[in-house]
C-alpha positions as CSV (number, residue, x, y, z in Angstrom):
1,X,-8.1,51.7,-22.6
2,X,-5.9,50.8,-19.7
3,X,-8.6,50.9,-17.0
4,X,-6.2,51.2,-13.6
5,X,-4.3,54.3,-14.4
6,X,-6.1,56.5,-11.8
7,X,-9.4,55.6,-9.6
8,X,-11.9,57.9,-11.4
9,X,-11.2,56.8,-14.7
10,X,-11.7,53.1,-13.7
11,X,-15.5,53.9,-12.1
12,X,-16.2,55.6,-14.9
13,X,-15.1,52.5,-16.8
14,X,-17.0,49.8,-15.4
15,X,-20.2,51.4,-14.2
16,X,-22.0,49.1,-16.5
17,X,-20.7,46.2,-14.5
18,X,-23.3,46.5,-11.9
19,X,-25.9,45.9,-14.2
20,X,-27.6,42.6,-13.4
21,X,-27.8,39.4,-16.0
22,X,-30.5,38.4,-17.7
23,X,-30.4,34.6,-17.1
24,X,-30.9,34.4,-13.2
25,X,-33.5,32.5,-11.4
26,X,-35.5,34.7,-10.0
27,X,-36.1,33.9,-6.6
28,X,-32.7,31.4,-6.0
29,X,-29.5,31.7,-7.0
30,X,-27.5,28.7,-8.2
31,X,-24.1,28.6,-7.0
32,X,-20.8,26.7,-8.2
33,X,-17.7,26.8,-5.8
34,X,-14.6,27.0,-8.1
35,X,-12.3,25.7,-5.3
36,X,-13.4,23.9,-2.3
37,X,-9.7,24.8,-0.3
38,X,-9.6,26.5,3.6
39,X,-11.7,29.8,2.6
40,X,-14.6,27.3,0.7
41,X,-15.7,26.4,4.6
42,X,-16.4,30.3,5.7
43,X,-18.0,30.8,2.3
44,X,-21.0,27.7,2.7
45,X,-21.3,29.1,6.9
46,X,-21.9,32.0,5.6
47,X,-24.5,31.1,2.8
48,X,-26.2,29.3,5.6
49,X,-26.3,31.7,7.8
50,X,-27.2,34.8,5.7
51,X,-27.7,33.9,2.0
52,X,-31.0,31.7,2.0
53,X,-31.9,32.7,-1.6
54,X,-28.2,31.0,-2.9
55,X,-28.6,27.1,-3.6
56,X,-24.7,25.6,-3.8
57,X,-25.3,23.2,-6.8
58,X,-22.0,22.7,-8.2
59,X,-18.4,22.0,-6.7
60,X,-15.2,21.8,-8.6
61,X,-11.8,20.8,-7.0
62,X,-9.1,19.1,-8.5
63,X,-9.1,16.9,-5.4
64,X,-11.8,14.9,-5.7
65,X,-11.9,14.4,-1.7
66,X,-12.7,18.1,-1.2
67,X,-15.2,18.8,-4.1
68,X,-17.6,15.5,-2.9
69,X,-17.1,16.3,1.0
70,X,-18.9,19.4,0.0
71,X,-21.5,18.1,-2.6
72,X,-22.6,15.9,-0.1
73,X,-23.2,18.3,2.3
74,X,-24.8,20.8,0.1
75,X,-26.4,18.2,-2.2
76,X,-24.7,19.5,-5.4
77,X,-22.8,17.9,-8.2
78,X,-18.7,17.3,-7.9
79,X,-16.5,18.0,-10.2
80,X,-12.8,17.9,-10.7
81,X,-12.4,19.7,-14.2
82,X,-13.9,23.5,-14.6
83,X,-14.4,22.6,-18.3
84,X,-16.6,19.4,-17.3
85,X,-18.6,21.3,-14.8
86,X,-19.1,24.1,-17.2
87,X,-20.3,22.1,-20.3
88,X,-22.5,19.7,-17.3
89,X,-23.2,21.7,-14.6
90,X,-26.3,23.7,-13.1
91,X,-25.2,26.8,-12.0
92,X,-25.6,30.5,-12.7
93,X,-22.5,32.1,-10.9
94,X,-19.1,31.1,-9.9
95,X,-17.4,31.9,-6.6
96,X,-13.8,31.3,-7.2
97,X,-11.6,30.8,-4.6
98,X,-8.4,29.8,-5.7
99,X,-4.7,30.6,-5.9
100,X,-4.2,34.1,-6.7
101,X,-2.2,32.9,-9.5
102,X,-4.9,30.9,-11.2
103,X,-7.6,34.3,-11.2
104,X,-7.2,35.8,-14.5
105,X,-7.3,32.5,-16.4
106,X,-10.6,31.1,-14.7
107,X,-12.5,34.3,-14.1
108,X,-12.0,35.2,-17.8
109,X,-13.4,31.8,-18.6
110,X,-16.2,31.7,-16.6
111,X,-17.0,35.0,-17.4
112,X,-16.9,34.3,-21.0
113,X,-19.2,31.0,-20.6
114,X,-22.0,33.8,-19.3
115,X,-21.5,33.5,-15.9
116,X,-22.0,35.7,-12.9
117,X,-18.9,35.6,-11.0
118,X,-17.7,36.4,-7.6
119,X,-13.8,36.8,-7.8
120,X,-11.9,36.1,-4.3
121,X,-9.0,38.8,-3.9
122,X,-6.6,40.1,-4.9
123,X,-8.4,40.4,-8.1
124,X,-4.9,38.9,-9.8
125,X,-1.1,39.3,-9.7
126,X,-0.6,42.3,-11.7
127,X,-2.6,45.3,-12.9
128,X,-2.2,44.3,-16.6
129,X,-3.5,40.4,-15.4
130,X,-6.4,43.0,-14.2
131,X,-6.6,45.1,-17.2
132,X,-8.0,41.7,-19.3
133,X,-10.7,40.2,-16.4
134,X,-12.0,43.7,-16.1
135,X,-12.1,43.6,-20.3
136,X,-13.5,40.2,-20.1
137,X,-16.3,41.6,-17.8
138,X,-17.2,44.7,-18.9
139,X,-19.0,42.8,-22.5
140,X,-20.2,39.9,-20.2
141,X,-24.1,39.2,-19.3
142,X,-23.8,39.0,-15.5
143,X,-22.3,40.7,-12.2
144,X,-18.7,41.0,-11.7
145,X,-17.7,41.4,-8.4
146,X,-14.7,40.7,-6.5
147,X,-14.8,39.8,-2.6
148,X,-13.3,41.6,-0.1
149,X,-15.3,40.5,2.7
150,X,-13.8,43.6,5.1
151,X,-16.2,45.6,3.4
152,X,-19.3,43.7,5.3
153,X,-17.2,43.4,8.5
154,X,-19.8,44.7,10.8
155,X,-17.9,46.5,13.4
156,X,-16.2,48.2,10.2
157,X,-19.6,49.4,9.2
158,X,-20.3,50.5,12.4
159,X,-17.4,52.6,13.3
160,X,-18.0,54.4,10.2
161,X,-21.2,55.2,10.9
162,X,-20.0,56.6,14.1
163,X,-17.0,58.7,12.1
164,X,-19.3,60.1,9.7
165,X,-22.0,61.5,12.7
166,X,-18.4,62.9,14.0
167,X,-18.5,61.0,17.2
168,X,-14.6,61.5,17.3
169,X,-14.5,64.7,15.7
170,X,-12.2,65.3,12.7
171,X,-10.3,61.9,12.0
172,X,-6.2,63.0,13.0
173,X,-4.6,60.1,12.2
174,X,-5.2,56.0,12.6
175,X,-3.6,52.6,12.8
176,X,-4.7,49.5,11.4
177,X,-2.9,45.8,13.3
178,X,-3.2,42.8,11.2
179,X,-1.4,40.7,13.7
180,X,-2.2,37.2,13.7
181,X,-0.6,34.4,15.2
182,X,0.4,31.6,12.2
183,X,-2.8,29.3,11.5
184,X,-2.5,25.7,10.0
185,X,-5.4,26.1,8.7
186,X,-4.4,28.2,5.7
187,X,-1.8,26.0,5.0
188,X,-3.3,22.5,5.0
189,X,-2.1,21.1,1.4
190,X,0.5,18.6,1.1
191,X,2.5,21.8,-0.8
192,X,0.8,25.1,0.6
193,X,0.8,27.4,-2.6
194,X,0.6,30.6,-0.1
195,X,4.3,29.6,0.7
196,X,5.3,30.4,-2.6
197,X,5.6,34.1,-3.6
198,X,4.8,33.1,-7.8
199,X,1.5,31.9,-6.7
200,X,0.5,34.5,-3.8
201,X,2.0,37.9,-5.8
202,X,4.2,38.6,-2.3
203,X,2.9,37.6,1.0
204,X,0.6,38.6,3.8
205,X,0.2,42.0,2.4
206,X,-1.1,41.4,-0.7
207,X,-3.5,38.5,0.9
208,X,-4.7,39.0,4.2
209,X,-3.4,42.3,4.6
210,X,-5.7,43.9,2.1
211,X,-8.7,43.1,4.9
212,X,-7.2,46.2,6.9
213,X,-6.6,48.2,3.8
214,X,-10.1,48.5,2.6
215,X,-11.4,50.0,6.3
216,X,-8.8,52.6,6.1
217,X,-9.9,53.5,2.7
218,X,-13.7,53.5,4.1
219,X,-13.2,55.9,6.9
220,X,-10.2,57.8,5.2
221,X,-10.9,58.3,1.6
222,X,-8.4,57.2,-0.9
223,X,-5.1,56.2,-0.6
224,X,-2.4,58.2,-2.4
225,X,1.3,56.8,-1.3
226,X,2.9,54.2,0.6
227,X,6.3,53.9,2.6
228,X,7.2,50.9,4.5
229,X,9.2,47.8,5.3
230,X,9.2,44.4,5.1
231,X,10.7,41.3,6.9
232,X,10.4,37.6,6.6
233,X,10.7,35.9,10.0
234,X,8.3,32.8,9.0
235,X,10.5,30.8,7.2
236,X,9.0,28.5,5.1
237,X,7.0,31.4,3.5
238,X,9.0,33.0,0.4
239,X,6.7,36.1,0.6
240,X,7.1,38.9,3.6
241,X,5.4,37.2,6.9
242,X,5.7,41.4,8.2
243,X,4.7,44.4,6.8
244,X,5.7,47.9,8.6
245,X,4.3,51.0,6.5
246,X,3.3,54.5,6.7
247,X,0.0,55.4,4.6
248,X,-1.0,59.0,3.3
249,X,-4.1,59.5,1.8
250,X,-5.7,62.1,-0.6
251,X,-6.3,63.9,2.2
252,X,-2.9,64.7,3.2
253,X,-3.8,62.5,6.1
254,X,-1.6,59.4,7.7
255,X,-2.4,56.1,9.2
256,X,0.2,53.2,10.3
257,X,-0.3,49.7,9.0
258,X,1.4,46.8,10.6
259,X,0.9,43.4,9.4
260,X,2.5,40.3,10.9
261,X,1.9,36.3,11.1
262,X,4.2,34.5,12.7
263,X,4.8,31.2,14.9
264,X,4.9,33.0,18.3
265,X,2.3,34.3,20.7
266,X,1.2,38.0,20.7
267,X,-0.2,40.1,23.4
268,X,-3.9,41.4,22.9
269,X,-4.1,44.6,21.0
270,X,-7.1,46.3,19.1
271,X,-6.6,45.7,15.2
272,X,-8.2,49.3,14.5
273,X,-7.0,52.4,16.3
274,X,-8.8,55.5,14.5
275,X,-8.1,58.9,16.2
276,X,-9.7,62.5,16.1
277,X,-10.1,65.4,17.1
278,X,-12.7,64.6,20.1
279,X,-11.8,60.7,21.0
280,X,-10.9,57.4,19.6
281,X,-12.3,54.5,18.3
282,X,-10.9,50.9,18.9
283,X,-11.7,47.6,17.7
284,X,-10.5,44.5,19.5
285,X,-11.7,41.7,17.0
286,X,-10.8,38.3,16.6
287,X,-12.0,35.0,14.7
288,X,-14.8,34.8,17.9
289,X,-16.0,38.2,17.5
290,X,-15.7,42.1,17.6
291,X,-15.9,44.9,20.0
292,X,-16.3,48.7,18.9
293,X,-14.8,51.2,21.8
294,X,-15.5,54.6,22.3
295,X,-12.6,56.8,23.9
296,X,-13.5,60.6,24.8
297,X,-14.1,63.2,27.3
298,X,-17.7,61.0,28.3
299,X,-15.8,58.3,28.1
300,X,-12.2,58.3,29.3
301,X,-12.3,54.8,30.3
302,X,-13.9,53.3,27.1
303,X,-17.9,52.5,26.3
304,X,-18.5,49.5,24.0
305,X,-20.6,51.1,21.6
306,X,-21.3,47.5,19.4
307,X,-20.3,44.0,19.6
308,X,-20.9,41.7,16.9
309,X,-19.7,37.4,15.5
310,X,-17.3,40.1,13.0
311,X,-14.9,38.3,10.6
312,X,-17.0,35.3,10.2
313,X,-20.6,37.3,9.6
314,X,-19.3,38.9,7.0
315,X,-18.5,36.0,4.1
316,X,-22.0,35.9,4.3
317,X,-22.9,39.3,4.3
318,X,-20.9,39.4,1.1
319,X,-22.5,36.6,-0.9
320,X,-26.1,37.7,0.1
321,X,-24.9,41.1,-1.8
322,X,-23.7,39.0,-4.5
323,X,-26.9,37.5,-4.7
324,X,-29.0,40.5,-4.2
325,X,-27.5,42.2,-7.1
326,X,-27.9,39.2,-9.3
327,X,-31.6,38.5,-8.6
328,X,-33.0,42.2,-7.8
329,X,-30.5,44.4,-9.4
330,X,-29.3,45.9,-6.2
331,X,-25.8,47.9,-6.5
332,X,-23.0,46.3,-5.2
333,X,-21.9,48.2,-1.6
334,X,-18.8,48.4,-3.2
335,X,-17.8,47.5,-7.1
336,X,-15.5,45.3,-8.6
337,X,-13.2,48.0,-9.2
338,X,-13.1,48.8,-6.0
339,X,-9.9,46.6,-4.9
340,X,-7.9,47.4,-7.1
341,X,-6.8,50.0,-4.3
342,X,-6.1,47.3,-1.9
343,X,-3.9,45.4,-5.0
344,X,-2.3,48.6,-5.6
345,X,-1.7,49.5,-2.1
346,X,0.4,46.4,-1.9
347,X,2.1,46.6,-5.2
348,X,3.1,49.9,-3.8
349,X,4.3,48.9,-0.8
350,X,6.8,46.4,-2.6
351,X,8.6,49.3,-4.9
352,X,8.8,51.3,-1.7
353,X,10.6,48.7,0.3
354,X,13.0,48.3,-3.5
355,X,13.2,51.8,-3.8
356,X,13.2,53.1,-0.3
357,X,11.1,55.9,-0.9
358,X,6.9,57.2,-0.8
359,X,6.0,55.1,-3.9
360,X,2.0,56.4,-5.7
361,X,-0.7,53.9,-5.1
362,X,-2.5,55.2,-8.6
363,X,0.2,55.5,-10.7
């Protein structure tokens, strides 16, 4: 069955996957980091800060630097071969965070070896790369879930808790901004791999990008087509470093995404613009925190309705999820197969920019 034909058929497909293993602890959660790169620091802040129930026992990095730095700060056991820390390690669940081109091979393994496994996005570089993790998982013991860490963001939450109690009225139309100024820190290896398209699947779109996809899907519904452009003015990345497209969704509905990182300094703006019928909502957000605006009739000068720590709360939020569904059978707040619409969303995105035309998200 090819599970990522059309968004119902793929629920339908891996309900089970929710379904909590039978080999947890259960009261802690024993946790191996398959990857101790940039994204490994956010992931162990955020354990600290809101997972207490997930021990970090095991630490796997082909550079032996990174994978002890981190065992000695959590206490766990380094490693610099998956296979090793498999056959020796003490762990229950895997959080992978690796090059995207390295997902299918290691999430298929470790879900094979009986592991629960949290699965960094994009879930992999194409939908049939997809089609066999999501086969791997569906006979496996544990929790699959893949982490798009938007999905906790808690402004996000927030502002759709405001949508849904109609504080804007009928949503018209929205824009989402992932503008952000080029960071060394995601490109600290002697050879970055998210410089090279082959490992990445495309560029900022496909990576970063998908953190302002999922919002729009949450307040919007689902995505249906994509038109857009793309440009590549940093140039030492071979993917796009900007992303200019025009989303309509199920609902006939239509909502701009931009999407740019480059070496140069950028006026403020909010990253969300969501309008209705009877206001707008904003949110100005950054790595230091987030602000939720309201914009109407009350209000024509703006009333912060929520602030919150944003981006960086929110790896947290996501791993305590992980762990509650693991240890107490909690559902997921969103499943697995839940970004394949971000993946697809991009992949769409690409063949519109080839093609030059709307190009179908689900088909």
């Amino acid at each position: 069955m090819h599970i990522v034909n059309h968004y119902s058929t793929v629920i339908d497909y891996l309900q089970p996957l929710d379904t909590p293993g039978t080999h947890s602890m259960p009261n802690q959660l024993k946790l191996a980091f398959i990857g101790c790169g940039a994204i490994a620091r956010f992931h162990l802040d955020g354990i600290k800060g809101h997972a207490p129930r997930i021990d970090v026992t095991t630490l796997v990095d082909l550079d032996e630097t990174k994978s002890r730095s981190y065992a000695a700060e959590t206490g766990g056991q380094a490693f610099t071969s998956l296979d090793k820390a498999l056959a020796e390690g003490d762990f229950d669940a895997v959080d992978i965070m690796l090059p995207h081109d390295l997902h299918e091979k290691v999430a298929i393994q470790c879900l094979e070896a009986g592991k629960h496994v949290l699965l960094e996005k994009p879930i992999a570089l194409t939908l049939d790369a997809c089609d066999r993790i999501f086969d791997a998982a569906r006979p496996a013991p544990g929790v699959f879930m893949v982490a798009e860490n938007s999905q906790y963001w808690p402004e996000i939450i927030e502002a759709k808790k405001h949508i849904d109690a109609g504080a804007i009225g009928e949503i018209i139309t929205a824009r989402a901004a992932f503008v952000y100024a080029f960071d060394e820190h995601w490109f600290k290896e002697q050879r970055p791999w998210r410089y090279e398209k082959g490992r990445t699947g495309g560029g900022i779109v496909i990576d970063g990008g998908a953190h302002w996809i999922r919002p729009l899907r949450m307040w919007m519904g689902e995505l249906k087509e994509v038109v857009g452009v793309l440009g590549y003015p940093l140039a030492q990345m071979e993917g796009e470093s900007l992303a200019r497209a025009l989303f309509r969704f199920e609902s006939g509905k239509t909502a701009v995404f931009d999407a740019m990182m480059i070496d140069t300094t950028f006026a403020p703006e909010p990253w969300w613009r969501v309008t209705g019928t009877k206001g707008e909502l904003t949110i100005n957000a950054g790595l230091d925190g987030a602000d939720l605006w309201l914009w109407d009739e009350n209000n024509p000068k703006g009333k912060k309705l929520f602030a919150s720590p944003g981006y960086l709360d929110s790896f947290g939020l996501e791993l305590a999820d992980f762990a509650a569904a693991i240890l107490d059978g909690k559902p997921l707040a969103a499943g697995p197969e839940q970004a394949l619409g971000e993946l697809r969303t991009a992949l769409a995105l690409y063949r519109s920019v080839e093609s030059g035309r709307w190009e179908q998200v689900w088909s």
